[in-house]
BAKOLKOL-416557 format. One record per residue (C-alpha): residue number from 0; x, y, z. Coordinates in nm, 3 decimals, m for minus. Last residue first. Example, Ala and Ser with C-alpha at 12.3 -4.5 7.8 and 13.67 -1.06 7.14 Angstrom:
BEGIN
   i       X       Y       Z
   1   1.367  m0.106   0.714
   0   1.230  m0.450   0.780
//
This chain:
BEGIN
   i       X       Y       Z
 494  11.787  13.642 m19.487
 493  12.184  13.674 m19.286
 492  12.360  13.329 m19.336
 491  12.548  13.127 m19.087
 490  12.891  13.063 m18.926
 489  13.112  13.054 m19.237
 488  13.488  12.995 m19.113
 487  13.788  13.135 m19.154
 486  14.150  12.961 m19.089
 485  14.423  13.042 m18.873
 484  14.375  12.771 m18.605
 483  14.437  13.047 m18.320
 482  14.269  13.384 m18.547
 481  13.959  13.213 m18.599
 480  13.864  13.488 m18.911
 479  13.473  13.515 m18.902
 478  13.170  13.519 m19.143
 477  12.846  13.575 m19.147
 476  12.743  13.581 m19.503
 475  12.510  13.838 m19.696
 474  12.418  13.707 m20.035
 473  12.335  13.958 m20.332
 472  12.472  13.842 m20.604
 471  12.827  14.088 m20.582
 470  12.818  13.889 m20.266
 469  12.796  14.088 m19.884
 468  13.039  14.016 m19.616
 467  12.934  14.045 m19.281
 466  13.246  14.008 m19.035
 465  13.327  13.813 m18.708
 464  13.682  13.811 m18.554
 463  13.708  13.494 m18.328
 462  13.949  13.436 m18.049
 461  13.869  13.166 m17.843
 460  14.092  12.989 m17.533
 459  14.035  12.650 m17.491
 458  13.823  12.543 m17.155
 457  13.883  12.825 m16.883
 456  14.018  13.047 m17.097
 455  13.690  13.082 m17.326
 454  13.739  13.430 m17.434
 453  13.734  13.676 m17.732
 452  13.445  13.768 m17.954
 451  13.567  14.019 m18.189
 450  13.314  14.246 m18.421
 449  13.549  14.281 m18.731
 448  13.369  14.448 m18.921
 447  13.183  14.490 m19.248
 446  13.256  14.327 m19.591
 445  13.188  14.445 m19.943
 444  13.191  14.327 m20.275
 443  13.265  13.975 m20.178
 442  13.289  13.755 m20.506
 441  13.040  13.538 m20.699
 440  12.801  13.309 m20.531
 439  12.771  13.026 m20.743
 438  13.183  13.063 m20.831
 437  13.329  12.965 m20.517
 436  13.112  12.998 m20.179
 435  13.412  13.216 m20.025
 434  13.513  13.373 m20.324
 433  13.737  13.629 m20.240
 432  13.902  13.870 m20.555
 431  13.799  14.207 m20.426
 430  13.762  14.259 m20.038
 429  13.995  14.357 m19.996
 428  14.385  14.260 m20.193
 427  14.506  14.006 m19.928
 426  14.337  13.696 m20.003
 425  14.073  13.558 m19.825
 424  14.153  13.155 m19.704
 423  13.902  12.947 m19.891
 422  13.626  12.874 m19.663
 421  13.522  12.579 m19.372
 420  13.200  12.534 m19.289
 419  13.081  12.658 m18.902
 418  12.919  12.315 m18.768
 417  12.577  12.381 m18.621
 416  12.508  12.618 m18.915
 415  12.337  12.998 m18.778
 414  12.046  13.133 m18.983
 413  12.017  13.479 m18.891
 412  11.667  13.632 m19.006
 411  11.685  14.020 m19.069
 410  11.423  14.230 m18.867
 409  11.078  14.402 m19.016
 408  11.023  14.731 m18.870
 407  10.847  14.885 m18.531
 406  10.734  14.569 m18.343
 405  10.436  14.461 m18.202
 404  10.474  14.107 m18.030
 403  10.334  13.781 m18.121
 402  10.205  13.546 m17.874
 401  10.095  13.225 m18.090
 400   9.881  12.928 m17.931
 399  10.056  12.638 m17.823
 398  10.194  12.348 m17.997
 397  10.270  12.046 m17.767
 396  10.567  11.815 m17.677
 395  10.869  11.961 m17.852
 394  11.153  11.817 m17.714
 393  11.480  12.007 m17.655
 392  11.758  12.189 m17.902
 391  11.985  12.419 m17.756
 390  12.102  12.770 m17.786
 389  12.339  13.051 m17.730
 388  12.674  12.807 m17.785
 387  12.655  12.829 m18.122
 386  12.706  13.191 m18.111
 385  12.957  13.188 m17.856
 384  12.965  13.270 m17.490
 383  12.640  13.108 m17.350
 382  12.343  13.172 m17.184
 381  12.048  12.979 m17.290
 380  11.802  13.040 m17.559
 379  11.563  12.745 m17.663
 378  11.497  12.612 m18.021
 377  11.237  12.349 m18.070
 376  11.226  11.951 m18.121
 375  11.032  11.709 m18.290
 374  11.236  11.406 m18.449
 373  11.317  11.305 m18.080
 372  11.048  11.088 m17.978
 371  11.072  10.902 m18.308
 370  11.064  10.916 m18.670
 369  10.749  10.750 m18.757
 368  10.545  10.818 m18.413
 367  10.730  11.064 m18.330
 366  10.618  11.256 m18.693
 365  10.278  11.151 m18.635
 364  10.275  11.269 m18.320
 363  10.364  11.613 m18.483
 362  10.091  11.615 m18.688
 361   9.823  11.532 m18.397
 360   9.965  11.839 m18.247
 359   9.874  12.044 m18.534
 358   9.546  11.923 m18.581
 357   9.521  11.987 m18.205
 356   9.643  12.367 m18.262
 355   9.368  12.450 m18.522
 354   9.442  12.787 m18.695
 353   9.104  12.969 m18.740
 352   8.957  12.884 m18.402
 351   8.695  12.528 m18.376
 350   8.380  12.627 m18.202
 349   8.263  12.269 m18.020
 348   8.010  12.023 m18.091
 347   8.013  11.719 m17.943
 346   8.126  11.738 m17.621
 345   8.338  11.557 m17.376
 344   8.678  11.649 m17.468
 343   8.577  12.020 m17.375
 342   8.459  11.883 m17.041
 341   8.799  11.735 m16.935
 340   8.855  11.385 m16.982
 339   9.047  11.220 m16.670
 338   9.395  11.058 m16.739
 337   9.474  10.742 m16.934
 336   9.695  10.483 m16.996
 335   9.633  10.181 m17.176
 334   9.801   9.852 m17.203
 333   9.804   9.659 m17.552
 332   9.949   9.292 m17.565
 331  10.085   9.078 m17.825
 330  10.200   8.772 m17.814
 329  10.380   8.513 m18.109
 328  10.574   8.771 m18.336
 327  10.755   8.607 m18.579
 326  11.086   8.758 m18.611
 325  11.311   9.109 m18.669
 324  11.002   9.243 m18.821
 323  11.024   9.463 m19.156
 322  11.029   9.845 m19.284
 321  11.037   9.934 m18.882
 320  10.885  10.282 m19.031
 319  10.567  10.090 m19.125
 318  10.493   9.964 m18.774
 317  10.522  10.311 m18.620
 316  10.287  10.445 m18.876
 315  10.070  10.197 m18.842
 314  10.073  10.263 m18.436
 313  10.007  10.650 m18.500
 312   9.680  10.571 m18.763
 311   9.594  10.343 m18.494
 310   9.582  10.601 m18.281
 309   9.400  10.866 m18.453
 308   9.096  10.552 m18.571
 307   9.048  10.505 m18.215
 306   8.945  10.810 m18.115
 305   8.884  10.841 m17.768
 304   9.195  11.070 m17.671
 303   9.432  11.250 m17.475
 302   9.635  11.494 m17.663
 301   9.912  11.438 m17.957
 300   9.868  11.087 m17.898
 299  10.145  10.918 m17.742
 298  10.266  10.542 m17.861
 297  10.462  10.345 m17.633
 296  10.659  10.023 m17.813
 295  10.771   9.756 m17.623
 294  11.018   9.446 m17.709
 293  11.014   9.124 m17.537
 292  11.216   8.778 m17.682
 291  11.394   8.757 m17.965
 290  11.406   8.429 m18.028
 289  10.983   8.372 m18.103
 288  10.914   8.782 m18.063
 287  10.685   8.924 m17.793
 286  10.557   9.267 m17.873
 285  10.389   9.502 m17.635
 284  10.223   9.789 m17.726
 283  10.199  10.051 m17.438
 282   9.928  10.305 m17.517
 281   9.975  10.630 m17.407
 280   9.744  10.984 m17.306
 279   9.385  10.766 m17.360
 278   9.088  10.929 m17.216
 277   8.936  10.894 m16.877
 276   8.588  10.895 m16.816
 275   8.615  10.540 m16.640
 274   8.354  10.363 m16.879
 273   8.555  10.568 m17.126
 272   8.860  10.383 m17.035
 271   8.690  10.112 m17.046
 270   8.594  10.080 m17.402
 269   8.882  10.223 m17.528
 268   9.103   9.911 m17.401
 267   8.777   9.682 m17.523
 266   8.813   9.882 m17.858
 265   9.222   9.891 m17.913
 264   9.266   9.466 m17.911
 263   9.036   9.417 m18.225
 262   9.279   9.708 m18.338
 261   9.609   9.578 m18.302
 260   9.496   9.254 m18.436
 259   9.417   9.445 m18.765
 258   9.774   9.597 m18.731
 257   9.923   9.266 m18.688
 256   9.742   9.166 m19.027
 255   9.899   9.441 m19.183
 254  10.277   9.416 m19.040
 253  10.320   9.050 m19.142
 252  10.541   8.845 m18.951
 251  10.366   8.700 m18.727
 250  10.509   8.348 m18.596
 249  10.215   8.083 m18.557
 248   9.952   7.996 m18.298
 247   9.927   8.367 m18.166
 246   9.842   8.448 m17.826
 245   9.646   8.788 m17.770
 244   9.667   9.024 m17.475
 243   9.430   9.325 m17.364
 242   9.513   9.620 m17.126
 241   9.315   9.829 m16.936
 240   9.580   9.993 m16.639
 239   9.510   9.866 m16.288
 238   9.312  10.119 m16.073
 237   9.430  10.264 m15.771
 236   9.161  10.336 m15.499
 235   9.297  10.662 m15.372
 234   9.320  10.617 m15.006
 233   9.118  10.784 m14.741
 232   9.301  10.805 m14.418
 231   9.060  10.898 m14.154
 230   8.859  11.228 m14.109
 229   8.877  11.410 m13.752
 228   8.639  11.636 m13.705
 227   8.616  11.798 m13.380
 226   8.976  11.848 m13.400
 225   9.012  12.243 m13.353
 224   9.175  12.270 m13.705
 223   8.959  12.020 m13.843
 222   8.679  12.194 m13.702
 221   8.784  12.552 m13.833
 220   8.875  12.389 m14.177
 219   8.482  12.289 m14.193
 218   8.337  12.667 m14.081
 217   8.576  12.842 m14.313
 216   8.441  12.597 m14.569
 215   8.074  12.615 m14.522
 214   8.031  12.980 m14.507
 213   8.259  13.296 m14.394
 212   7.986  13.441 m14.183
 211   7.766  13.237 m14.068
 210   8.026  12.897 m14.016
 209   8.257  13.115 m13.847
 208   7.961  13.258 m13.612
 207   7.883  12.882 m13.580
 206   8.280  12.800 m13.492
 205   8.318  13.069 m13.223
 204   8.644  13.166 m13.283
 203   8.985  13.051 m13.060
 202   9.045  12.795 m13.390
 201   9.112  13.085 m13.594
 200   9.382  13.287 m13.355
 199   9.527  12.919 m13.270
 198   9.538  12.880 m13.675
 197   9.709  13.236 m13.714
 196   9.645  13.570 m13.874
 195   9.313  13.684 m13.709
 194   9.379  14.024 m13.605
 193   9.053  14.121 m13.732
 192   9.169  14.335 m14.052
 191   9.350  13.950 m14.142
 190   9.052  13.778 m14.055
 189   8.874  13.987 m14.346
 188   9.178  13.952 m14.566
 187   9.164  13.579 m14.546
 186   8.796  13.550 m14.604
 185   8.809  13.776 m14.923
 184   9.137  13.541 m15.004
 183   8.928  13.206 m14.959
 182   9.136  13.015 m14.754
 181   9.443  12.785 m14.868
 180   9.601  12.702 m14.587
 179   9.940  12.950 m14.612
 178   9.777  13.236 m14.570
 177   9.655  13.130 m14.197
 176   9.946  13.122 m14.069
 175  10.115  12.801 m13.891
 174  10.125  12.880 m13.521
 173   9.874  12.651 m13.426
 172   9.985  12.400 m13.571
 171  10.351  12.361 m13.412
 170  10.154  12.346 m13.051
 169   9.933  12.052 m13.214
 168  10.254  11.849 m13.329
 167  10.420  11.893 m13.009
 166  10.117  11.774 m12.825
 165  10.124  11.474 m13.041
 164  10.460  11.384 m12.966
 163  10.714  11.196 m13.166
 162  10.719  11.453 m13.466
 161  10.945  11.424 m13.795
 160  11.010  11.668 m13.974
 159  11.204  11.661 m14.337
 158  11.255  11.974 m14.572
 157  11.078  12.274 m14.565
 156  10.838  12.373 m14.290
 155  10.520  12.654 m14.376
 154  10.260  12.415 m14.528
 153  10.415  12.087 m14.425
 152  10.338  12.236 m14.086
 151   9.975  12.275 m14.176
 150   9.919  11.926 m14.325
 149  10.126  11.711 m14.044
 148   9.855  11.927 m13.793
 147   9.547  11.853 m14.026
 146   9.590  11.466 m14.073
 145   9.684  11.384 m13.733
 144   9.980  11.189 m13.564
 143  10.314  11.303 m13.736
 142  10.557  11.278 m14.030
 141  10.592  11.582 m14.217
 140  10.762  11.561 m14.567
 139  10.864  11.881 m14.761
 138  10.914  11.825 m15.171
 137  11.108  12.007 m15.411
 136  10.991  11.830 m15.776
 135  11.269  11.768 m16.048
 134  11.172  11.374 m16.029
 133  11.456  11.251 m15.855
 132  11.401  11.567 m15.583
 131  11.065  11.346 m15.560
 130  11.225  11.030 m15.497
 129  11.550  11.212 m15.292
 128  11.217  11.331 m15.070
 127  11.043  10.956 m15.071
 126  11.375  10.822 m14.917
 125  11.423  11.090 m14.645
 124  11.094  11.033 m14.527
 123  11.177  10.639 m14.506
 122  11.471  10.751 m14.352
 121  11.275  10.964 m14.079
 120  11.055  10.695 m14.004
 119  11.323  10.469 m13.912
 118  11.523  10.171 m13.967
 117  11.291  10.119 m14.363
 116  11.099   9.803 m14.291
 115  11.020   9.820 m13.915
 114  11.005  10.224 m13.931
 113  10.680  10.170 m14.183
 112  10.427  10.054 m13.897
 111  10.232  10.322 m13.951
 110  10.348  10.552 m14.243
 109   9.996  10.588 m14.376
 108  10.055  10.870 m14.650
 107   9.848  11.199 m14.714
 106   9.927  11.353 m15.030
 105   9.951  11.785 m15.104
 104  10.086  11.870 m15.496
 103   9.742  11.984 m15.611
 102   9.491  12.084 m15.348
 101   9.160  12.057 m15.374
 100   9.160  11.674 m15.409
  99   9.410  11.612 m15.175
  98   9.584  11.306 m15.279
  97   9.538  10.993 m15.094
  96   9.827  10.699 m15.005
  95   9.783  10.383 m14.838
  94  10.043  10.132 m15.024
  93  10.311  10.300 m14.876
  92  10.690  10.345 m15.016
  91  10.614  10.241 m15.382
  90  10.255  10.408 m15.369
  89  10.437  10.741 m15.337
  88  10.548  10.685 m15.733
  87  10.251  10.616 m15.815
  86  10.018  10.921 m15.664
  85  10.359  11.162 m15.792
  84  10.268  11.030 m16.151
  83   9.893  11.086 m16.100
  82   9.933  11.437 m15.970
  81  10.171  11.522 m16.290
  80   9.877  11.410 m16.522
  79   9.611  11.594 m16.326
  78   9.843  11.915 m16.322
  77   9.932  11.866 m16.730
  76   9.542  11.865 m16.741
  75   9.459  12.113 m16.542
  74   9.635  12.310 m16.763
  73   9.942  12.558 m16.602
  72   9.900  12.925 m16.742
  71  10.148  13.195 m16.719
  70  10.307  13.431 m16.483
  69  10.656  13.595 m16.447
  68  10.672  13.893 m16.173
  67  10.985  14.133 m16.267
  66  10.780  14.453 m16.272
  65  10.712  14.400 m15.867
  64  10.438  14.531 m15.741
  63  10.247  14.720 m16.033
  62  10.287  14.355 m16.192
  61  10.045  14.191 m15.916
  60   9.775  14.430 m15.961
  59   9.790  14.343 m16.318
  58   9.813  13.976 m16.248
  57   9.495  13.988 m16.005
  56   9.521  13.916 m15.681
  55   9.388  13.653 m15.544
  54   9.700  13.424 m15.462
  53   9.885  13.668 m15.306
  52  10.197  13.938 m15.415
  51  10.350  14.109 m15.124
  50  10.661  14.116 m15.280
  49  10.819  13.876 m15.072
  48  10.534  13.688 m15.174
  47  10.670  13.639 m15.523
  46  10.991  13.555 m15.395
  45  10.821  13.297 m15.190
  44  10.649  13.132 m15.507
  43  10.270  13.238 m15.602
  42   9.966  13.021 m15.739
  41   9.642  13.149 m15.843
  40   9.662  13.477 m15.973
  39   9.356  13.580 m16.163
  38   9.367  13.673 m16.482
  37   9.299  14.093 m16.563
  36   9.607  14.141 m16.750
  35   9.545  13.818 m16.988
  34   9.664  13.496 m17.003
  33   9.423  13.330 m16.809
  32   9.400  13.135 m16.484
  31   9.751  13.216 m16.345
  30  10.013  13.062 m16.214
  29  10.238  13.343 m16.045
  28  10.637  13.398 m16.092
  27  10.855  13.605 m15.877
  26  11.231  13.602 m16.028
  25  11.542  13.364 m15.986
  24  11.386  13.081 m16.096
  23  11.242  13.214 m16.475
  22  11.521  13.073 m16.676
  21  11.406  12.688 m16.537
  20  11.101  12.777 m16.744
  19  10.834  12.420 m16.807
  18  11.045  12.265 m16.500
  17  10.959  12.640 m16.347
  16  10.582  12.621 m16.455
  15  10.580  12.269 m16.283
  14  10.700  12.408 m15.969
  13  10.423  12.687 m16.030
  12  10.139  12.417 m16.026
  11  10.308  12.248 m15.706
  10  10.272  12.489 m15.479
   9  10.534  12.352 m15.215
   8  10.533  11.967 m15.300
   7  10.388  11.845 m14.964
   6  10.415  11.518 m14.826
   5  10.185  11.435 m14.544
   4  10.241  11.167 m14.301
   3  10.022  10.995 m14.057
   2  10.137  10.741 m13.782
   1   9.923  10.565 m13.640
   0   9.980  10.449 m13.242
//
């Protein structure tokens, strides 16, 4: 008999908010479609239904009922891109594998068969949840008999399931709420006043009076419910990357001409991505060297793209800040990657805003593709007990729009060193006589605190004493006295 699984990422869109927010895990948080009071929510976690909150509602409505919701906006885009990785990555454990197009985050697998290579259907489950656990995605795997039933107990079930009976997979269907299926939330509430709240509620319905009232969907998840249509396995048709190769007769050394070769090679890769309406997120450059051997570079546009002459602008730059080849080069081939254009990318005239974020983000490729993928990176608070130990530094992958708040007066900027510097010890007559910065800076004139920070017993005990001191010139340092190495220290600058 076939075996059908379906791996469900529990609404996927706000697991990839949370990757995007790991602070925000503890609280309800919604994906919305806009950033505004009146969006629409989309996407909810459990603690955000806990609170009653649905997808439906709108994110005002949805703030009234619990003031700790967190909401923002996931792109299609990042979803399409995240949906294609997942696709992949399945594809290692079955080659039959189909995403649901309506659905982010749900996949039908074939697992017929499948027990022979793996021992047993429920380690091969097991194997493609550590897969997507190894990907920072929660993921609940249902391995059963029909498409619908594995679909609506992934739906409410976490972890791994695994039916051997038919029957029992129907009688654990029918159970599954209807909330959790994705209907139409005016449908849903209808039902709901009904007493309709389950699938064996739904399914006991008269499916033309469903099909009258609640239109063409209700009426085609009633018959997959009730099994008068059964649709088979419909795998996504996986396209190989575009790529294009050239052998050279001699050792390449020079970075121009390879760049020319570069782009005779670029246009056929273009070519059919667009033929595919996809647009380019990565090209893979692939250099083979006479002794060397293999070396790849990838090269990431700022946002997917047609334009040839922006990524060959990124690949020169890449070539220039190697200063020289190691060896002759003797092969090279380009492979493409893309993901589907979006309407925006496929006009020709659109209303550019004042500040121009994908100028911006084609500046910081630029800068990664010069200095590398790390050369861009942002600030992000995280709990910790000192200063330096409030932040970190990750990857910067896209600009987005400013959200400024109102506030009542201008605030001082504190510029914090990563390493505190080292100062002359302070005398004892205060605060006259100390020159921490020497002679440029002049002495302290006046100094404020101490403000202790004390702690840290479970690695190496801390005991700072942190002042403001204030030059005769007009600098105000942040200072403090580490009272177990007996020294002070400058930990940053107040602007």
């Amino acid at each position: 008999m076939d075996r059908t699984a379906c791996v469900n990422l529990p609404v996927f869109p706000v697991q990839l908010l949370l990757r995007r927010h790991p602070e925000w895990r503890k609280h309800p948080v919604a994906v919305v479609d806009s950033d505004r009071p009146q969006g629409a929510i989309l996407w909810v976690n459990d603690r955000s239904r806990s609170f009653r909150i649905l997808p439906g509602m709108r994110y005002a409505a949805g703030l009234s009922l619990a003031g700790s919701l967190r909401a923002a906006v996931v792109p299609k885009e990042e979803i399409g891109e995240a949906v294609a990785s997942l696709g992949e990555q399945l594809r290692s454990f079955s080659p039959r594998v189909e995403p649901a197009r309506d659905e982010p985050g749900v996949f039908w697998v074939d697992a017929s068969g499948l027990e022979r290579l793996y021992g047993s259907l429920e380690t091969w489950a097991r194997r493609i949840r550590s897969a997507m656990k190894g990907m920072g995605f929660l993921a609940t795997v249902v391995v059963g008999f029909n498409r619908f039933g594995t679909y609506a107990i992934a739906r409410v079930e976490e972890g791994i399931i695994v039916l051997e009976d038919p029957a029992e997979e129907g009688r654990a269907a029918l159970r599954v709420p209807l909330d959790r299926l994705g209907l139409e939330p005016a449908t849903r509430e209808v039902l709901k006043k009904l007493g309709i709240e389950t699938v064996g509620q739904f399914i006991a319905l008269p499916v033309e009076g469903i099909g009258k009232r609640f239109g063409p969907e209700a009426r085609r998840l009633h018959r997959l419910a009730s099994g008068e249509l059964l649709l088979p396995l419909q795998p996504e048709r996986v396209q190989p990357p575009p790529a294009e190769k050239v052998i050279l007769d001699h050792g390449e050394t020079d970075t121009a001409r390879l760049l020319m070769m570069i782009e005779g090679l670029l246009q056929p890769v273009l070519q059919v991505l667009a033929e595919r309406v996809h647009a380019l997120t990565e090209v893979e450059i692939r250099f083979r060297f006479e002794r060397l051997g293999e070396h790849v570079e990838k090269i990431r546009p700022a946002a997917p793209t047609l334009d040839a002459r922006q990524v060959l602008e990124l690949i020169r730059l890449r070539l220039e800040a190697a200063h020289a080849l190691p060896a002759g080069v003797i092969e090279v081939e380009l492979v493409g990657r893309g993901v589907a254009a979006t309407p925006e990318q496929q006009r020709l005239l659109d209303s550019k805003p004042k500040r121009d974020l994908a100028a911006g983000n084609r500046a910081l490729a630029r800068v990664r593709a010069e200095l590398g993928e790390e050369a861009v990176v942002r600030a992000r608070l995280r709990p910790g007990h000192l200063p330096e130990g409030c932040f970190t530094w990750e990857p910067l992958e896209t600009l987005h729009a400013p959200r400024p708040r109102n506030v009542e007066g201008w605030r001082l900027i504190r510029r914090i060193y990563l390493r505190p510097i080292p100062l002359e010890p302070r005398p004892r007559q205060e605060p006259d006589g100390w020159m921490p910065l020497g002679l440029e800076q002049g002495p302290v004139a006046s100094i404020g605190g101490p403000y202790v920070v004390s702690g840290g017993w479970w690695v190496r005990p801390v005991h700072r004493e942190y002042y403001f001191a204030e030059t005769r010139r007009g600098a105000l340092l942040w200072v403090y006295y580490d009272r177990p190495r007996r020294r002070w220290f400058l930990q940053g600058r107040v602007e």
